[in-house]
BATIFI-602534 format. One record per residue: residue in three letters; x, y, z of N, C-alpha, C, O in turn. Coordinates in steps of 0.05 Angstrom, whole numbers, plus 5000, padded with zeros to 4 digits. Example, Ala and Ser with C-alpha at 12.3 -4.5 7.8 and 13.67 -1.06 7.14 Angstrom:
BATIFI-602534
ALA526448865156524649105156526449345156528549345169
SER525749555142527349795143525850015157526850235161
end
This chain:
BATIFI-602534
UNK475653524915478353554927480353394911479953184899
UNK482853554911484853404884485553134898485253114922
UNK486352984888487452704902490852714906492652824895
UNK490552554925493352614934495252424928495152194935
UNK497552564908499752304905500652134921501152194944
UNK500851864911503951694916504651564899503851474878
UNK507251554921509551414906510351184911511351144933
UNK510050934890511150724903513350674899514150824881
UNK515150484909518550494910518750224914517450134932
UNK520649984894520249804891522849654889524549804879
UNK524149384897526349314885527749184909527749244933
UNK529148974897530248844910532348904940533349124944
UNK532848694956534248724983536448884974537548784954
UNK537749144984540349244980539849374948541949414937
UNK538249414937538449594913538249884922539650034909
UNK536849984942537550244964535550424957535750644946
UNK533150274967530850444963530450585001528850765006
UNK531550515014531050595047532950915034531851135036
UNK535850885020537651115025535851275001536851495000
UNK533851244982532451434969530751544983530451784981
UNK529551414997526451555011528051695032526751885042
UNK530451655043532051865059531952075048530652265057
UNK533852095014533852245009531252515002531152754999
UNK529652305002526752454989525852595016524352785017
UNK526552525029525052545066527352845064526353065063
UNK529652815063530853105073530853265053531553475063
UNK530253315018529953455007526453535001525653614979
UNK524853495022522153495013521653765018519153775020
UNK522554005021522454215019520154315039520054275064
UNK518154475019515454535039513654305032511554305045
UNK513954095016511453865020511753735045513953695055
UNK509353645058507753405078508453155060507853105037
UNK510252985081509652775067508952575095509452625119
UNK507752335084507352115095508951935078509651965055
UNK509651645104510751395090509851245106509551245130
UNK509151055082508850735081510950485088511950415067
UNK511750355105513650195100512549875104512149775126
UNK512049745077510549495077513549305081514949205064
UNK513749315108516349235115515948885109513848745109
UNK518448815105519048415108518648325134519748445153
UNK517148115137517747905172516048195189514948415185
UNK516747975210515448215237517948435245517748625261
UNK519448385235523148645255521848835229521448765206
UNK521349115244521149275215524049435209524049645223
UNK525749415198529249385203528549725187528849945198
UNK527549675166528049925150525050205159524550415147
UNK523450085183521450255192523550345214523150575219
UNK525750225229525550385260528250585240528450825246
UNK530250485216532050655200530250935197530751135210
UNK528650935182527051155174526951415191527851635186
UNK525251275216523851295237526251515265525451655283
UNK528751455258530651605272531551905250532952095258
UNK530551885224531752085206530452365224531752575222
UNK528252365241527552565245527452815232527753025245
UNK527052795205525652975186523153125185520753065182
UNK524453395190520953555189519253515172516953565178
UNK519853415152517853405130516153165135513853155127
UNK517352965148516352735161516652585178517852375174
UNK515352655208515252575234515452265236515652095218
UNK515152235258514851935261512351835261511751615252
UNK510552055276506752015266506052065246503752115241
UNK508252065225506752175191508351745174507851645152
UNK510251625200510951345186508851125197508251065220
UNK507551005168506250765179507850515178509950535166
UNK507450355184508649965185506949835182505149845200
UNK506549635157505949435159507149135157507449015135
UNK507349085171509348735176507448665166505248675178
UNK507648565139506548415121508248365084508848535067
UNK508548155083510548155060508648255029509348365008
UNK506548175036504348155007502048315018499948195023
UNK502148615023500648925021497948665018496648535034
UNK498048684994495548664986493448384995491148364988
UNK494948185012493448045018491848095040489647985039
UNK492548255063491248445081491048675074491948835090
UNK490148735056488248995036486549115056486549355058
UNK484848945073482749015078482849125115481949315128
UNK484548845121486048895147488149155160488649255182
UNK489149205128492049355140492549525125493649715136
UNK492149525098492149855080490849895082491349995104
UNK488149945079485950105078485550185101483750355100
UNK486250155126486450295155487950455151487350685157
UNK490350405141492650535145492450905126493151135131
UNK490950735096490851075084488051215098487751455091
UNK486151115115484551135128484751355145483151535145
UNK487451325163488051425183490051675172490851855187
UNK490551675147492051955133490552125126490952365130
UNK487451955109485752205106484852245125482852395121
UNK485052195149482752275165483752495186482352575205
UNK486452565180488752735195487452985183485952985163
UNK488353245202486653455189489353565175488853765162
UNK491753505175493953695170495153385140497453305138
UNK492953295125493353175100496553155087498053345082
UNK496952945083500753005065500453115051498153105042
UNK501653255041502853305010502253104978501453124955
UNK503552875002504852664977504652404999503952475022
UNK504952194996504751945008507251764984507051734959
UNK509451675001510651445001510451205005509751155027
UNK510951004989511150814998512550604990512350504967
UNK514450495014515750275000515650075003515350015027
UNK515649904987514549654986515749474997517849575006
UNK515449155004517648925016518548884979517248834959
UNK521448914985522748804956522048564943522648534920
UNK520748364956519848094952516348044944515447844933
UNK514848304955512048314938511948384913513548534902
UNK509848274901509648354874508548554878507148574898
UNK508848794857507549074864505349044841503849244843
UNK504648934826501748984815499548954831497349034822
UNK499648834855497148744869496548964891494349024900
UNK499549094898499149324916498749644901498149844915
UNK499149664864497149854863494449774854492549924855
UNK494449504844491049524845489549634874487249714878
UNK491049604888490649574919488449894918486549904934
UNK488850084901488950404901485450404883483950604883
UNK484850164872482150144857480050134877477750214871
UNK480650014904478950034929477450334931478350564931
UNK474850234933472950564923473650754945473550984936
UNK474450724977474950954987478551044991479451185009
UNK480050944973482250934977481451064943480451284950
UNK481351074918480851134886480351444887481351614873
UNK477851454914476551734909478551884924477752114924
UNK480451854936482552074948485452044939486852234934
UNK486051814936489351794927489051654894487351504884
UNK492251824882493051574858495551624863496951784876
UNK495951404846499351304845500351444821499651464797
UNK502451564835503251804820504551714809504951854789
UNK505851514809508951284802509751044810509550984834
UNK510450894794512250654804515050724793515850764770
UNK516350704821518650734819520250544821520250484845
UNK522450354804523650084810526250124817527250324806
UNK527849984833531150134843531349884836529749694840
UNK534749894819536149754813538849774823539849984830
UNK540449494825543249414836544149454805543649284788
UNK545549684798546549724771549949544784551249394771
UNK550149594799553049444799552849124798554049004781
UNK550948964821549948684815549348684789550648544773
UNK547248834780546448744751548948664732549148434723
UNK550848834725551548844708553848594708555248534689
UNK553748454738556048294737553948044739554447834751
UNK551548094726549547804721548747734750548347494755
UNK548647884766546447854803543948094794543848284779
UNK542147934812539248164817539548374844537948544849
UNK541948324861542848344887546048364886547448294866
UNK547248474912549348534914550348204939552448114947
UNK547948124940547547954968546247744957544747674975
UNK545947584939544247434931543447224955541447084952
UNK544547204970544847014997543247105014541547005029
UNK543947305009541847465040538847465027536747425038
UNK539347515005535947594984535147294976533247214962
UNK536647204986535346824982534946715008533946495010
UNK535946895034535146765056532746905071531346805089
UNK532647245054530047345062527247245052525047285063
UNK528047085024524846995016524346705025522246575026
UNK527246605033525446295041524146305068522346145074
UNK525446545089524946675106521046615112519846495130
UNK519946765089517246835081514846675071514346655046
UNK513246545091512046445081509346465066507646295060
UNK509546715060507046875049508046835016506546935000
UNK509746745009511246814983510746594978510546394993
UNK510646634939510546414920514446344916516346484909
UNK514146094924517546024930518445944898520745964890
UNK516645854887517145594859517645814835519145764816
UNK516646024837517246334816520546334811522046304830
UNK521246354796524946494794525146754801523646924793
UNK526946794815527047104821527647284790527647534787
UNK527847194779527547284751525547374738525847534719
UNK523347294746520347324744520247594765519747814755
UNK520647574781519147774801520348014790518848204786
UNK523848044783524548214773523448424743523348664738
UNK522748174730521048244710518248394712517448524692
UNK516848384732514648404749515748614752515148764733
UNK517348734769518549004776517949214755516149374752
UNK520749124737520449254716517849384705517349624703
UNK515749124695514349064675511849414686510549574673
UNK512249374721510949524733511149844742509649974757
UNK513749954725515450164733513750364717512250284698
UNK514150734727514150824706517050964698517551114678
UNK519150854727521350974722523150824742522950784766
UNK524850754725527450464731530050714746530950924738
UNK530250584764533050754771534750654774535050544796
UNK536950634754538950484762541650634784542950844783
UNK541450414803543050664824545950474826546350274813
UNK547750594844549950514845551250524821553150374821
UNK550750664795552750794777555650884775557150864755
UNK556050974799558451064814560550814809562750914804
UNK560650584809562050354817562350184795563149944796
UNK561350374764561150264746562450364728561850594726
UNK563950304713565650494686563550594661561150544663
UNK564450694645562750914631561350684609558950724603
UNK562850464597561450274586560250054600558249964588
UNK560949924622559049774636555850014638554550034617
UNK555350104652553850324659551550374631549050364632
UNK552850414613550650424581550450154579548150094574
UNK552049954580551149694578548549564590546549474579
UNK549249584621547349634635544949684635543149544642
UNK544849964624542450114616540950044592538650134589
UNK542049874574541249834542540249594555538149544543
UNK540749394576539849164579538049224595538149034611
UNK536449344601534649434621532649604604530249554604
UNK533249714596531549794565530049644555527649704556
UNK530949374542530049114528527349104553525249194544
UNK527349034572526248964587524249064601522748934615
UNK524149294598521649524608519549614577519649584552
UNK517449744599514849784570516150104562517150274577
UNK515850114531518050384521516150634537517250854532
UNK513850664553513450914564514950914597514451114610
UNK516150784606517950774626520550894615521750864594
UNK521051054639524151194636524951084653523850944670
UNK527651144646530951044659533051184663534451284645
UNK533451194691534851454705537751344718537251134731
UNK539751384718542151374731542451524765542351764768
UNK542551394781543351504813545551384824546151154822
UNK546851594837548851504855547951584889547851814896
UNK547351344910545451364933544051494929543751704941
UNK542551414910539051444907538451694912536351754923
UNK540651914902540352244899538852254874539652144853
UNK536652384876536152434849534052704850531952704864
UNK534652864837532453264844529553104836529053004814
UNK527353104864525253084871522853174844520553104841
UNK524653364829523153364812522553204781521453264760
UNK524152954793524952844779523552544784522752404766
UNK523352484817522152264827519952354831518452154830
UNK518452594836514952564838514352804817515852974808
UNK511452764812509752904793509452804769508452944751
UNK510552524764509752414745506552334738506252234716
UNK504652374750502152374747501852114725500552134704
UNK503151884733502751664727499551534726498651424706
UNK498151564751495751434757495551144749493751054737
UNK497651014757498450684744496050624763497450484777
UNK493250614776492050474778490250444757488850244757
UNK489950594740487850534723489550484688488550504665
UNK491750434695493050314674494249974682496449864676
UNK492849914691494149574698494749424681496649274679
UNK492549474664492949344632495049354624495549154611
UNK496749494626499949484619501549434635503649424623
UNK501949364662503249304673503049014684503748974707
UNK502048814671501348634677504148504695506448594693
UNK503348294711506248094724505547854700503547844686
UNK507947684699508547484686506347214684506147084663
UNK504947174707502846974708499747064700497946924693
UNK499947424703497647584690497347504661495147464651
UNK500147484643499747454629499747234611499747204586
UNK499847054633500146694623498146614630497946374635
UNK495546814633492746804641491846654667490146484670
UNK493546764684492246664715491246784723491947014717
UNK489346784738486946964754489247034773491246894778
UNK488347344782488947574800487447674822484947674822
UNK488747764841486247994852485648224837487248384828
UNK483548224835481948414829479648574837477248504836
UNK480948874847479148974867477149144863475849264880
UNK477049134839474249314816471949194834469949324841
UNK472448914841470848694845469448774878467748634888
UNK470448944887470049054904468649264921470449434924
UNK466749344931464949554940464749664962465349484978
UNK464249904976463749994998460650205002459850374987
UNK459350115030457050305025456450295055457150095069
UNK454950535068454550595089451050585100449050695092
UNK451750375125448750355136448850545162450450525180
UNK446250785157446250875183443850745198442050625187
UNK444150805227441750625238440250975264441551125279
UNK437550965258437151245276436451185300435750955305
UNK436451425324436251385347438451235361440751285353
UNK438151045381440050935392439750605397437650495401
UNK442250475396442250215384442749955417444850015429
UNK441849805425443249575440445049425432445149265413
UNK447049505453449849395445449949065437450348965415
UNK449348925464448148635451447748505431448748295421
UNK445148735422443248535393444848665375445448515357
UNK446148965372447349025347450348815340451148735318
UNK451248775362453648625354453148375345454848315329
UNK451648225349449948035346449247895313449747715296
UNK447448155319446648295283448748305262448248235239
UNK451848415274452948405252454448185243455448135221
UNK454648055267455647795275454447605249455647465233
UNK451847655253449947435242450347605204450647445185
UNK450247795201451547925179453147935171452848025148
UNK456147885177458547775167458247525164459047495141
UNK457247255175457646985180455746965143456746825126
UNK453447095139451447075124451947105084450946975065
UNK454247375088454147495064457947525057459847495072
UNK457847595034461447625023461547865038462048025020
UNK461548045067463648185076465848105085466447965104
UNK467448255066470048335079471448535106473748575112
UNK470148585112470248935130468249065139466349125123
UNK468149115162465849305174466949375197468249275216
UNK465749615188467649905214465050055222462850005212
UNK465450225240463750405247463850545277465650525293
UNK461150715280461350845304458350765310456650755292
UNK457650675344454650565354454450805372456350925381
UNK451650855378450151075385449050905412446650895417
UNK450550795426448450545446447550685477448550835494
UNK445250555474443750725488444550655524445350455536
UNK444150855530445050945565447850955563448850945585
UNK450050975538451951155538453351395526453251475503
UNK454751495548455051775532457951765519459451965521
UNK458851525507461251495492460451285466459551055467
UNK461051465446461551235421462550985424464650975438
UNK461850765415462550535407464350485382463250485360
UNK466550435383468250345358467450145356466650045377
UNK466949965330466449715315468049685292468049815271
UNK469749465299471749365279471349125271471548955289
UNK470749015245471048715238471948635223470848765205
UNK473648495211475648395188475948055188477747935201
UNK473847925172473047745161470647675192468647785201
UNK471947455201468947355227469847495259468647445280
UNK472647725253473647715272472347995276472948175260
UNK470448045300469748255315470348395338470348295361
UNK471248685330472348765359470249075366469549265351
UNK469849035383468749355396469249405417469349215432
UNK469949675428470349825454469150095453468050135431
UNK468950235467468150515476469950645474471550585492
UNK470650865455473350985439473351225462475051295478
UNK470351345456470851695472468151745479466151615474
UNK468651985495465252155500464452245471466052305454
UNK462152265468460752465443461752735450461652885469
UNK462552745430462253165428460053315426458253275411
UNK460253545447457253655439455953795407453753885399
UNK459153755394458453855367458053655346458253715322
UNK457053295358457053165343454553075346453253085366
UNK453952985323451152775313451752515320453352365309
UNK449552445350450452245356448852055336446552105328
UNK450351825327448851645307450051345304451551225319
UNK449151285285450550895292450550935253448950885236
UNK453051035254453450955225456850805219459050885225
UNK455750495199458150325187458050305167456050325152
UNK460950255160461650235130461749875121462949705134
UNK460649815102460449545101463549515069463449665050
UNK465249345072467149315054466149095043465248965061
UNK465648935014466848645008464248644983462648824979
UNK464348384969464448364947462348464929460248434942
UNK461748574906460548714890457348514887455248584875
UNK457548284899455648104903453848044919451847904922
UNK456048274936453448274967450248314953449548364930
UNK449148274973445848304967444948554995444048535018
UNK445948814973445149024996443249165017443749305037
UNK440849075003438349055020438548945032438849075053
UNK438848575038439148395053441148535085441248585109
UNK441948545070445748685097443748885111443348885135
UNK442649055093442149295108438849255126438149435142
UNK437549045121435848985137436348885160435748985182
UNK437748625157439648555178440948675202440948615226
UNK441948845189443249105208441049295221441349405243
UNK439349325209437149485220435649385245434749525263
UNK435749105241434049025258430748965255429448885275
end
């Protein structure tokens, strides 16, 4: 099955990545799309904006949220549910959006895409970076520097001691296509100025596009068939390359224990209990087959924290069974887990 694009969309408070993915949202023609909004803080300001466009091309059950500033530090918790719940829709997007909190670094959220059941269905079709061509050019990263200095101290998930100069660079460094928007408000030599200084600063296979409100023909913002997850090597951030350790989610594995016949609720939770506490999982999901009922068991765990309920009845067109997916480090000791679990 072909894998399904996205797009990531990147860039600081007020550079007008919400009025692009508008625009992308009402010119999406006949594509399905889904969006991502890895919103700032808990108010998702730019999820409930979206969320009223009421666009056929994208409902309000096709927008996810995650209140989380740094995607990728709940990788396990909160994206990977989230593209979870897109493949698992029978009416699949098109294309998948996503925009980022202007204040995460975006190398960590497409490594995010090397995760083995998230690799084998989606790539990143693009990094897309929006720029304040009018701030820029009068020496701001922002039109608001105030507000974009009261949203990161705001955050305490963020590295505070970085220069926002860095992260910008990070942006860039991470693009395969710089947009400089707000052009409009710029005269014909500021504007190439602009653009020549933004040049310096990007890797020479990144392009650089001119927008006025983040209009730009769709065929222009997707089908770049970037696949920047398996080009990281070039997009390094600034401390990647001042040799600081990263996440890295190569480092990472998924594999499925089925268990036959039917399981006790008790000892299996127990079991996995004693199986998370034991080994490097990160994640364990599944469906339990428990005996004397005629409804599946959901099993959710994300680090020691375990949750299960009784989701639904079995279908008569289903195989009732007790099969989980085990998530976390390439170090597990797989036999071990899977004995464990067996019982």
């Amino acid at each position: 099955m072909q894998k399904i694009p996205a797009t990531v969309i990147t860039g600081f408070l007020g550079a007008g990545k919400t009025t692009m993915i508008r625009h992308i949202l009402a010119n999406a023609g006949k594509r399905k799309l889904a969006l991502i909004v890895n919103e700032f803080g808990d108010v998702g300001v730019d999820g409930d904006i979206l969320k009223a466009c009421g666009n056929d091309a994208c409902s309000e059950d096709d927008i996810i949220e995650l209140a989380n500033g740094c995607i990728c530090c709940t990788v396990a918790d909160e994206f990977v549910p989230a593209m979870e719940k897109l493949l698992a829709r029978k009416d699949r997007p098109d294309h998948i959006i996503i925009e980022t909190s202007g204040l995460a670094l975006p190398q960590p959220l497409i490594r995010a895409f090397n995760w083995p059941e998230i690799k084998a269905n989606i790539t990143v079709d693009g990094v897309l970076t929006v720029v304040d061509a009018k701030a820029l050019s009068e020496g701001r990263f922002a039109d608001d520097e105030k507000a974009l200095a009261a949203q990161r101290a705001a955050d305490p998930g963020l590295e505070h001691e970085n220069p926002i100069e860095e992260l910008f660079e990070d942006q860039l460094n991470a693009a395969d296509m710089v947009v400089l928007n707000k052009v409009d408000l710029l005269g014909e030599a500021e504007a190439l100025s602009t653009m020549l200084d933004v040049k310096e600063k990007v890797r020479d296979a990144t392009r650089i596009v001119s927008a006025k409100h983040g209009a730009l023909d769709l065929k222009v913002l997707l089908g770049l068939n970037g696949a920047a997850e398996d080009d990281m090597h070039n997009r390094l951030s600034r401390h990647e390359m001042e040799g600081e350790l990263q996440h890295d989610h190569d480092d990472f594995v998924t594999f499925i224990v089925e268990l036959p016949g039917t399981v006790e609720k008790p000892a299996l939770l127990k079991r996995i209990e004693e199986t998370i506490a034991e080994h490097d999982i990160l994640r364990l999901k599944g469906f339990a087959n428990v005996a004397g009922s005629d409804s599946r068991l959901l099993i959710q765990a994300v680090g020691p924290r375990l949750n299960s309920y009784f989701e639904r009845p079995w279908r008569n067109d289903e195989l009732r069974a007790t099969r989980l997916v085990v998530i976390g480090e390439k170090t597990m000791d797989r036999a071990a887990i899977e004995a464990v679990l067996a019982g």
